[in-house]
C-alpha positions, -999 to +999 in steps of 0.1 A: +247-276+740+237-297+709+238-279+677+201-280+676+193-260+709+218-234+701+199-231+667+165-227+685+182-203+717+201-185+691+167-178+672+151-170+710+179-145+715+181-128+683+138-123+692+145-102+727+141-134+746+161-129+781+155-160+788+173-172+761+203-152+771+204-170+806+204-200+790+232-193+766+249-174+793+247-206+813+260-228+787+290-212+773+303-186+805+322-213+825+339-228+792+345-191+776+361-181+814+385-212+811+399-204+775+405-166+780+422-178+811+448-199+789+458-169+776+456-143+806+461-154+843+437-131+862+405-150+866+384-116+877+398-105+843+389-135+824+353-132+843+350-096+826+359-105+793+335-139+787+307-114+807+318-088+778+313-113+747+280-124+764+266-091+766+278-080+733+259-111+718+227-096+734+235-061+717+240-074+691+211-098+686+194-078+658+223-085+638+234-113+638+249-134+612+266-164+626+278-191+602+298-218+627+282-229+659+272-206+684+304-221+703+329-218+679+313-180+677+315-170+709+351-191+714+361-166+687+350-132+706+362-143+737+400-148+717+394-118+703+388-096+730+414-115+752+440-104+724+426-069+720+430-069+759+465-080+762+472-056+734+458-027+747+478-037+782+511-036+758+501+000+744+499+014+782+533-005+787+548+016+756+533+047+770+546+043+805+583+032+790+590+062+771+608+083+797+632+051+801+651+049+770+668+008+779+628+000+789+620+012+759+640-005+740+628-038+752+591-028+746+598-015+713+608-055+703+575-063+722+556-042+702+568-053+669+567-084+679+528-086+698+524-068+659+538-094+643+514-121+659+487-100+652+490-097+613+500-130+617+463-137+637+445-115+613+458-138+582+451-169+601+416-157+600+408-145+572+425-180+556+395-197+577+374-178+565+382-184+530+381-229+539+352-245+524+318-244+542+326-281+554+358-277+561+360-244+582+330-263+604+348-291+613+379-275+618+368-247+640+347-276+661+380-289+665+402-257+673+378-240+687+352-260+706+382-286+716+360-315+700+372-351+693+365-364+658+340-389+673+321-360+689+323-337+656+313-374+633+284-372+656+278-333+655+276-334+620+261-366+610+294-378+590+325-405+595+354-397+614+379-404+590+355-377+568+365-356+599+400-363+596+397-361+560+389-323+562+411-314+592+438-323+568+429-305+543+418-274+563+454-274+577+471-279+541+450-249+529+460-230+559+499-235+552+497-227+519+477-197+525+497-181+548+528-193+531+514-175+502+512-142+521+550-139+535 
């Protein structure tokens, strides 16, 4: 979906259009099913969590204050909610181990560790957030929305080696943030 029509659906959605939630529904399910499913392999799972960000989109309609594309957004929520699901999985693991003192042994370096990458996650993010406007845009069309530099140059209206300008730097800020915070 061009940048455009997710503009004008986005504004359709945000009014109580249904229709407008179809569309974006139609658009972005498929793609948001296939990239929670890099991350857990149980397609009815993935199914529930893309249907999840889609309907929270619709809830939360009235409030909504998206500053990247529509893609990148929902991209983002589906990640999100993936992690949250895997992590809440690991929590009922912990639970279930504690009778078994060698199981939970083993969880307890899981835990620290799926704790670990989520500080880690939580950093990562908030150093995006903190890229310049142009910057974070083209690097979460990239990370996010998989795009090539020709198709972001086109996206955005500027060169490709602008685009690979900015990827640099967005990844030279994001090393040194992060480095900063260990």
């Amino acid at each position: 979906m061009a940048e455009n029509e997710e503009k004008y659906w986005l504004e359709r959605l945000k009014e109580g259009d249904e229709a407008a939630l179809r569309k974006i529904f139609d658009a972005f399910y498929p793609d948001l099913v296939s990239r929670v499913l890099r991350i857990i392999p149980d397609p009815d799972t993935c199914q529930d969590i893309a249907q999840d960000v889609i309907v929270a989109l619709w809830n939360r309609r009235d409030s909504l204050d998206i500053h990247s594309s529509l893609g990148a957004y929902l991209n983002r929520a589906a990640l999100n909610r993936a992690l949250n699901y895997l992590k809440s999985r690991n929590r009922n693991v912990v639970d279930a181990s504690a009778e078994l003192p060698d199981a939970a042994d083993v969880v307890d370096i899981d835990a620290v560790s799926a704790e670990q990458k989520e500080e880690l996650e939580s950093r990562l993010n908030e150093a995006i957030e903190r890229l310049p406007e142009r910057c974070r845009a083209v690097f979460a069309l990239s990370r996010f929305e998989d795009l090539s530099h020709s198709e972001i140059s086109e996206r955005l209206g500027i060169s490709v080696k602008t685009i690979e300008n900015q990827i640099t730097k967005a990844m030279k800020l994001l090393r040194a943030s992060l480095r900063d915070t260990t």
